[in-house]
N, CA, C and O atoms as a Tinker XYZ file with bonds, in Angstrom:
   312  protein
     1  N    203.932000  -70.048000   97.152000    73     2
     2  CA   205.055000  -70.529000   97.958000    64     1     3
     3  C    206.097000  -71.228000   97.094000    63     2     4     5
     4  O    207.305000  -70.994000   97.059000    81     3
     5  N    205.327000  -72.231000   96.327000    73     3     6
     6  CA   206.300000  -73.178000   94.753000    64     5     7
     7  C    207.652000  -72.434000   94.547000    63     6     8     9
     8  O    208.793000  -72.894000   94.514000    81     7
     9  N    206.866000  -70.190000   94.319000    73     7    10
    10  CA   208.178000  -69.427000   93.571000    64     9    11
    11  C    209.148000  -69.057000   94.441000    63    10    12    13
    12  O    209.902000  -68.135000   94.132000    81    11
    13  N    209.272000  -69.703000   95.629000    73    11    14
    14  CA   210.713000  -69.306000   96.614000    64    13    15
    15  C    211.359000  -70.191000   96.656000    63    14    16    17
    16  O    212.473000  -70.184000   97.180000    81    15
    17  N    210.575000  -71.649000   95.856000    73    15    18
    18  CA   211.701000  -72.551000   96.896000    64    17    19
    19  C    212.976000  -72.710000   95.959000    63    18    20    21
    20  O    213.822000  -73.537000   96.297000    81    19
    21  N    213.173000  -71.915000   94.722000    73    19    22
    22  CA   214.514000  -71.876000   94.317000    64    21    23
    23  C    215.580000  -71.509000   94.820000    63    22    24    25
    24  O    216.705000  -72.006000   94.772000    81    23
    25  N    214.910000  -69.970000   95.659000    73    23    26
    26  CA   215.882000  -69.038000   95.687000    64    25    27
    27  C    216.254000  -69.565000   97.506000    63    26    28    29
    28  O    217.376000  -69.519000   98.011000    81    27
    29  N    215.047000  -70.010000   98.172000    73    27    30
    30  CA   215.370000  -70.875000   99.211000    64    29    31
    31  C    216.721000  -71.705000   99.227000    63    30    32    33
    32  O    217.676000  -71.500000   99.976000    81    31
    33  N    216.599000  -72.780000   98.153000    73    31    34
    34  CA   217.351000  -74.237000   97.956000    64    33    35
    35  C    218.876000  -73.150000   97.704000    63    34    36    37
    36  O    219.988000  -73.485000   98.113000    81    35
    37  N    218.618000  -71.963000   97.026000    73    35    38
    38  CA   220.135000  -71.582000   96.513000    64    37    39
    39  C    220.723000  -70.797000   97.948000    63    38    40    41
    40  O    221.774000  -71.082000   98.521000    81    39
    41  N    219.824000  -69.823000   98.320000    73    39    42
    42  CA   220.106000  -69.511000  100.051000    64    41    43
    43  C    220.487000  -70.378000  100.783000    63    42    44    45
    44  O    221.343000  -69.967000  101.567000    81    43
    45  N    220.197000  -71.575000  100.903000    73    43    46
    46  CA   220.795000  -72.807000  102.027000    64    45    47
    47  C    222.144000  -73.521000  101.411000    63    46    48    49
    48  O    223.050000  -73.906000  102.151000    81    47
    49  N    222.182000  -73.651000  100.031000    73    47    50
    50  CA   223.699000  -74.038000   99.423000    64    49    51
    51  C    224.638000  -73.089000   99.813000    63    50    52    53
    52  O    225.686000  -73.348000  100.405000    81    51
    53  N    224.182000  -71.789000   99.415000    73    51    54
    54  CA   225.409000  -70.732000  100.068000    64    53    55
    55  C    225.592000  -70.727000  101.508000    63    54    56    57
    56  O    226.729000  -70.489000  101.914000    81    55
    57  N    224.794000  -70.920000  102.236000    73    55    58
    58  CA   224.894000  -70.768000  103.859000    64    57    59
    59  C    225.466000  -72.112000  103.872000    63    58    60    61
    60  O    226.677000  -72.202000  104.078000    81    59
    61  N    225.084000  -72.699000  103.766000    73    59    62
    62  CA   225.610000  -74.334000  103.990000    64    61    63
    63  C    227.104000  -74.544000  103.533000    63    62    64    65
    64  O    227.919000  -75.104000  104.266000    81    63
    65  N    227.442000  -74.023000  102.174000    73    63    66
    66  CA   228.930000  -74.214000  101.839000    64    65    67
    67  C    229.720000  -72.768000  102.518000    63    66    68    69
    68  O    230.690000  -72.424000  101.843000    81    67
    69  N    229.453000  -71.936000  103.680000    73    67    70
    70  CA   229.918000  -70.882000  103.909000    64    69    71
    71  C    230.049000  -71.133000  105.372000    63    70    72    73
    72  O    230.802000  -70.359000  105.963000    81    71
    73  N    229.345000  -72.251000  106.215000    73    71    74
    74  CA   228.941000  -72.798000  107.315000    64    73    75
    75  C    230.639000  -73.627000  107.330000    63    74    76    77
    76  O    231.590000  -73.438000  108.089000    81    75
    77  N    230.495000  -74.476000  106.270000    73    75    78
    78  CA   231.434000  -75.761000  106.080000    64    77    79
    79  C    232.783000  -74.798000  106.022000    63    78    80    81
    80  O    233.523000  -74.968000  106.992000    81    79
    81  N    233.067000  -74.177000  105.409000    73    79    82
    82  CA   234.225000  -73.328000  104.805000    64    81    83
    83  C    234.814000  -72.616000  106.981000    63    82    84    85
    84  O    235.868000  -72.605000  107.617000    81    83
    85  N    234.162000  -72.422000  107.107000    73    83    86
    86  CA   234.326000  -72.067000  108.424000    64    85    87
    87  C    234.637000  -72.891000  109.461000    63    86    88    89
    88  O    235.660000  -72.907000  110.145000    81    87
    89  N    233.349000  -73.797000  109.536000    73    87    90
    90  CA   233.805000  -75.089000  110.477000    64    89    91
    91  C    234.993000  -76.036000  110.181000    63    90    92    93
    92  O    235.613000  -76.535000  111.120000    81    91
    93  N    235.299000  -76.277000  108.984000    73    91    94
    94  CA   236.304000  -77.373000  108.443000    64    93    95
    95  C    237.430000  -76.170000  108.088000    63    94    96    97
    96  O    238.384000  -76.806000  107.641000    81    95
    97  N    237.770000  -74.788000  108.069000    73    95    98
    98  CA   238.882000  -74.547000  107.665000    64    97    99
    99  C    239.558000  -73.576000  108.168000    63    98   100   101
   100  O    240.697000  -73.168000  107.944000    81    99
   101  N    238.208000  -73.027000  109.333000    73    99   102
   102  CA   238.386000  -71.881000  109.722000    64   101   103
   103  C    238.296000  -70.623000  109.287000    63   102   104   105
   104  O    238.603000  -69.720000  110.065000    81   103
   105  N    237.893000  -70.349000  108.071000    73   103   106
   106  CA   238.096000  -69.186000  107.023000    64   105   107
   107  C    236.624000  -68.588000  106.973000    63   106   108   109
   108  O    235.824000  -69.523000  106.976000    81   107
   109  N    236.007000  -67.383000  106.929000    73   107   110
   110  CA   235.208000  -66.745000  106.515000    64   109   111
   111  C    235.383000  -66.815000  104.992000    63   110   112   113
   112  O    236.418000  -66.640000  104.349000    81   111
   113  N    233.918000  -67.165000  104.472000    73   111   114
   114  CA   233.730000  -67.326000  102.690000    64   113   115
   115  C    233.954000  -65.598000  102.112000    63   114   116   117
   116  O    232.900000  -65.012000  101.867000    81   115
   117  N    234.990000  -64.972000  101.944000    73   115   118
   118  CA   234.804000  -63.854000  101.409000    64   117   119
   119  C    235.501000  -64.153000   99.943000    63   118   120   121
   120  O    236.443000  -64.938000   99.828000    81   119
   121  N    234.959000  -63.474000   98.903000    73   119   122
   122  CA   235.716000  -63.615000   97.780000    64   121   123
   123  C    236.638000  -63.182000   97.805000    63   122   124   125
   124  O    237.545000  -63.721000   97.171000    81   123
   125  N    236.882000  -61.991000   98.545000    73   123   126
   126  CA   238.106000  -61.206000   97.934000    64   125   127
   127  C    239.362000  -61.999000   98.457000    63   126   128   129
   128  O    240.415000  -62.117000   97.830000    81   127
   129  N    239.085000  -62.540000   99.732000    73   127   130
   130  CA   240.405000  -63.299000  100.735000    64   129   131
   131  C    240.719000  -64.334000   99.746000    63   130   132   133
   132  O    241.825000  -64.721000   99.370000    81   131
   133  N    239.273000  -64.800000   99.307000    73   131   134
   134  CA   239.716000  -66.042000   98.675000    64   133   135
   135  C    240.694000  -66.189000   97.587000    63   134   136   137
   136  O    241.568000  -67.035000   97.400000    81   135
   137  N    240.185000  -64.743000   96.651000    73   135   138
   138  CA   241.220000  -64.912000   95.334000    64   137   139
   139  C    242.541000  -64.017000   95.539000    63   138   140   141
   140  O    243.254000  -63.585000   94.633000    81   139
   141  N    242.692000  -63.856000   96.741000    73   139   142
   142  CA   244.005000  -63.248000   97.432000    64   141   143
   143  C    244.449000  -64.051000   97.188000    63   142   144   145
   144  O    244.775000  -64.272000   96.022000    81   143
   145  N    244.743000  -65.114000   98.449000    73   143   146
   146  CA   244.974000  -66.436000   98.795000    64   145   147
   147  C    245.367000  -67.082000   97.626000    63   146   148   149
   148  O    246.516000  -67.519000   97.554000    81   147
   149  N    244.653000  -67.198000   96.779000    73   147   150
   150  CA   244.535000  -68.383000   95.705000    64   149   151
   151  C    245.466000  -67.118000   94.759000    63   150   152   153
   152  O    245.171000  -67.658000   93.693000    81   151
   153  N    246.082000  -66.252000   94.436000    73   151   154
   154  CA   246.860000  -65.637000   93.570000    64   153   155
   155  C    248.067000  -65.766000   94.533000    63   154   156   157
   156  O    249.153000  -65.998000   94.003000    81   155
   157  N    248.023000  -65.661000   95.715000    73   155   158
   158  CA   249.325000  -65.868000   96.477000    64   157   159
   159  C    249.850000  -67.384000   96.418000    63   158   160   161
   160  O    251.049000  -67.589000   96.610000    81   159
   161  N    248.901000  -68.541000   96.133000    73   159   162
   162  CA   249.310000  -69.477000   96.221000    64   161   163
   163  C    249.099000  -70.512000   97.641000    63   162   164   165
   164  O    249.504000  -71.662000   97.816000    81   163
   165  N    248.221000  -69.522000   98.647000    73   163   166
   166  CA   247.826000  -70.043000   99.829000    64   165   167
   167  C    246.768000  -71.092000   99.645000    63   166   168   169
   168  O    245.717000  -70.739000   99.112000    81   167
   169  N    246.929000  -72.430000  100.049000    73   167   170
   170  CA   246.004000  -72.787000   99.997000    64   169   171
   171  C    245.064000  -73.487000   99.031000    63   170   172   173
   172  O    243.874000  -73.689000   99.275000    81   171
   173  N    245.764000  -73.883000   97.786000    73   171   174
   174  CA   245.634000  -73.629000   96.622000    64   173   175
   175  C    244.282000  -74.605000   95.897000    63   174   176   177
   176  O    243.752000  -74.236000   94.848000    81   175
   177  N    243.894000  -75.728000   96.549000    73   175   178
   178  CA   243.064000  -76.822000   96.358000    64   177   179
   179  C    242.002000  -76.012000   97.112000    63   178   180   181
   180  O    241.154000  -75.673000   96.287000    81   179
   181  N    241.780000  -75.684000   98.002000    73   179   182
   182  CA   240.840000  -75.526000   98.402000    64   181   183
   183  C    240.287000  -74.327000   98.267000    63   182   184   185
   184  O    239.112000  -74.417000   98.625000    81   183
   185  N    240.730000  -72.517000   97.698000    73   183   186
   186  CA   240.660000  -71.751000   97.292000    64   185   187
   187  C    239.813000  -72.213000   95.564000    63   186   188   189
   188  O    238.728000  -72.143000   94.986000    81   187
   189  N    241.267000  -72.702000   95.367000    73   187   190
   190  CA   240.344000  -73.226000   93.420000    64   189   191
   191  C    239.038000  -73.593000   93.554000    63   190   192   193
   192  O    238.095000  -72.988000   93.043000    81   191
   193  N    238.952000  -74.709000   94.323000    73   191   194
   194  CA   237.418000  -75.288000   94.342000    64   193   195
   195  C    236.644000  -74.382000   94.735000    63   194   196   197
   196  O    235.608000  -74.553000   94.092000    81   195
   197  N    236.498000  -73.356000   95.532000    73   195   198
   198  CA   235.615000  -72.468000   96.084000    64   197   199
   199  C    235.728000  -71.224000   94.450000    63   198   200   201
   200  O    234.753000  -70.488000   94.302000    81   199
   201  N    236.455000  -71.152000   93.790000    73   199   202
   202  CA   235.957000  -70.056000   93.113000    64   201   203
   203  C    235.702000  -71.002000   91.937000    63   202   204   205
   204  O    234.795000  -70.519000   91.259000    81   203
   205  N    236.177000  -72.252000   91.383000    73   203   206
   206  CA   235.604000  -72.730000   90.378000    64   205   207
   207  C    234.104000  -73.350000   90.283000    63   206   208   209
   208  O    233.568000  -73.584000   89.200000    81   207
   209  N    233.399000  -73.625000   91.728000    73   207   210
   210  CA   232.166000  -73.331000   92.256000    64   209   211
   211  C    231.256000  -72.669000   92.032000    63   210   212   213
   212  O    230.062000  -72.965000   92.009000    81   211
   213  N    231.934000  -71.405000   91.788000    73   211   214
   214  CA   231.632000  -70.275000   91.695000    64   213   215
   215  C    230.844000  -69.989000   90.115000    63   214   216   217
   216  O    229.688000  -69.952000   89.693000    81   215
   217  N    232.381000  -69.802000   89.504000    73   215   218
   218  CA   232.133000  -69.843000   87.912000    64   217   219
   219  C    231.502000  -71.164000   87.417000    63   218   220   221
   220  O    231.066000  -71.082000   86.269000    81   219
   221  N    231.409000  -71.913000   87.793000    73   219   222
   222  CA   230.419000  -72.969000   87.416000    64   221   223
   223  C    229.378000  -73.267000   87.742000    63   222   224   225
   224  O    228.585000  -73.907000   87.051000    81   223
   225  N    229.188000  -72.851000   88.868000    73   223   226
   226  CA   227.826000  -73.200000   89.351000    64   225   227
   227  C    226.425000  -72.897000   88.034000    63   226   228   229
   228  O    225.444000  -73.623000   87.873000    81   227
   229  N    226.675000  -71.945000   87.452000    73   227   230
   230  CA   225.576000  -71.067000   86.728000    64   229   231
   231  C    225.400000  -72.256000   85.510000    63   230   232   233
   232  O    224.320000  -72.668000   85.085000    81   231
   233  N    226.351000  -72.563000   85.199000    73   231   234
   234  CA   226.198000  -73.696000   83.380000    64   233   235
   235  C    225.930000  -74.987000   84.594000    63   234   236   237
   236  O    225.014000  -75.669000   84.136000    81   235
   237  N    226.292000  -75.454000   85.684000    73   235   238
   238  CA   225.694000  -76.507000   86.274000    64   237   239
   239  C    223.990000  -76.905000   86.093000    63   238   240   241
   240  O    223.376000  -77.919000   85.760000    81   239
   241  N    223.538000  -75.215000   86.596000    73   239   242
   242  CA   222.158000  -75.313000   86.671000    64   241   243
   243  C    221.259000  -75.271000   85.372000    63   242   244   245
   244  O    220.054000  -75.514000   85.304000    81   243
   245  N    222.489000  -74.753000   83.926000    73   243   246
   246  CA   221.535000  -75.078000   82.588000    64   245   247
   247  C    221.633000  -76.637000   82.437000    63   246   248   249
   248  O    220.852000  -77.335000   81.790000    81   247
   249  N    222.752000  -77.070000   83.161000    73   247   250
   250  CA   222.515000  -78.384000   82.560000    64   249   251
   251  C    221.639000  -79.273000   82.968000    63   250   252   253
   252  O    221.344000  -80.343000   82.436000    81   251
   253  N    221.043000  -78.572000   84.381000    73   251   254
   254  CA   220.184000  -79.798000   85.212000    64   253   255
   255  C    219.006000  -79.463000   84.784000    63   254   256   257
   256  O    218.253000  -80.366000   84.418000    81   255
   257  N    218.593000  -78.147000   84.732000    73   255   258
   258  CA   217.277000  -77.570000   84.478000    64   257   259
   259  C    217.183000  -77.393000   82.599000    63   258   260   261
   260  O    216.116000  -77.225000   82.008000    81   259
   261  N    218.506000  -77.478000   81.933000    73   259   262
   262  CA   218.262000  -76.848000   80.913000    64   261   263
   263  C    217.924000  -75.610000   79.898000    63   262   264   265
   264  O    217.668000  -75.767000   78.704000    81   263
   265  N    217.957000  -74.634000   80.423000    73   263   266
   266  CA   217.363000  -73.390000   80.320000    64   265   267
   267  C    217.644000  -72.164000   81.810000    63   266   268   269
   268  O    217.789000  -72.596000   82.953000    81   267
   269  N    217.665000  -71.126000   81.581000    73   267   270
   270  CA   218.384000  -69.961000   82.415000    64   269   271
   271  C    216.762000  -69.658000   83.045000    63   270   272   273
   272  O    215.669000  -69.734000   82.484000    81   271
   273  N    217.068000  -69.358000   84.191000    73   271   274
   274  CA   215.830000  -68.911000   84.851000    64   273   275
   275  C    215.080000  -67.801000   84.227000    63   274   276   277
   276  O    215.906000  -67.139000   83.600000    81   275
   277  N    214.105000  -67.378000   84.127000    73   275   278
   278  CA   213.079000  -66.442000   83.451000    64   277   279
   279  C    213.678000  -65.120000   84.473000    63   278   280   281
   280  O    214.447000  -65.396000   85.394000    81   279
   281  N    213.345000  -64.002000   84.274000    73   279   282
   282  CA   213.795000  -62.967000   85.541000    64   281   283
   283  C    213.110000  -62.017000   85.038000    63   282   284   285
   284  O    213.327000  -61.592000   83.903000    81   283
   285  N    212.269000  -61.595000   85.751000    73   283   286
   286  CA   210.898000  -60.443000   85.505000    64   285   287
   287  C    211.266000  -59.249000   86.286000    63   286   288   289
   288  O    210.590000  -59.557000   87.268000    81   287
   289  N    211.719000  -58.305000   86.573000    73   287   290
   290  CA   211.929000  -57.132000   87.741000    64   289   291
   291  C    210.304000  -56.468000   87.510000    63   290   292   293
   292  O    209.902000  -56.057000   86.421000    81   291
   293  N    209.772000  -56.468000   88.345000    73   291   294
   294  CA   208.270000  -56.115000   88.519000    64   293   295
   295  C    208.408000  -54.705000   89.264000    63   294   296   297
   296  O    207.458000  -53.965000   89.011000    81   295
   297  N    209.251000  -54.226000   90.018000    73   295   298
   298  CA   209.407000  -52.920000   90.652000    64   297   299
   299  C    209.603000  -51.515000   89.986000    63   298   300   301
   300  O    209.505000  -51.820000   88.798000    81   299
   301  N    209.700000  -50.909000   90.002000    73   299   302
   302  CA   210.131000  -49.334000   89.496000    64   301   303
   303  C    210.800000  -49.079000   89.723000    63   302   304   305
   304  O    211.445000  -49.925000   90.343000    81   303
   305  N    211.532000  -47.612000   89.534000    73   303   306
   306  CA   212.552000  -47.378000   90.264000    64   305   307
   307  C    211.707000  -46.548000   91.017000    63   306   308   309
   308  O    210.526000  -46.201000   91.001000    81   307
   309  N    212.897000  -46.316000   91.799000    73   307   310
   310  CA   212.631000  -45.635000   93.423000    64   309   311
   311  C    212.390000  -44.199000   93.000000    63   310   312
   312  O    212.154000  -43.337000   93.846000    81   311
């Protein structure tokens, strides 16, 4: 059970900041609207933060954990 609760904790950040993005702004979290928007100039604080989120999130998590998650693909192909 231990090996889900990453991908759990990262499933509920995205639902949770995609929940908020909706309730507080009205907007569906889509990328593409977003970096519309944010190249048009719509919106511009709150677009940035959602894609610099984005691109950061990943060096956030070397810095807390230190190290990139292990990633094993155990399947075959089809």
């Amino acid at each position: 059970m231990s090996t889900y609760l990453a991908s759990l904790a990262g499933g509920f950040l995205i639902g949770t900041s995609a929940a908020m993005l909706l309730l507080l702004n009205g907007r569906i979290a889509g990328i593409s609207g977003i970096v519309g928007r944010l190249a048009q100039g719509v919106g511009l604080t709150t677009n940035l933060a959602f894609v610099l989120g984005l691109l950061l999130g990943p060096f956030t998590y070397l810095l807390v954990f230190g190290g990139w998650p292990a990633v094993q693909i155990t399947a075959g192909w089809p």
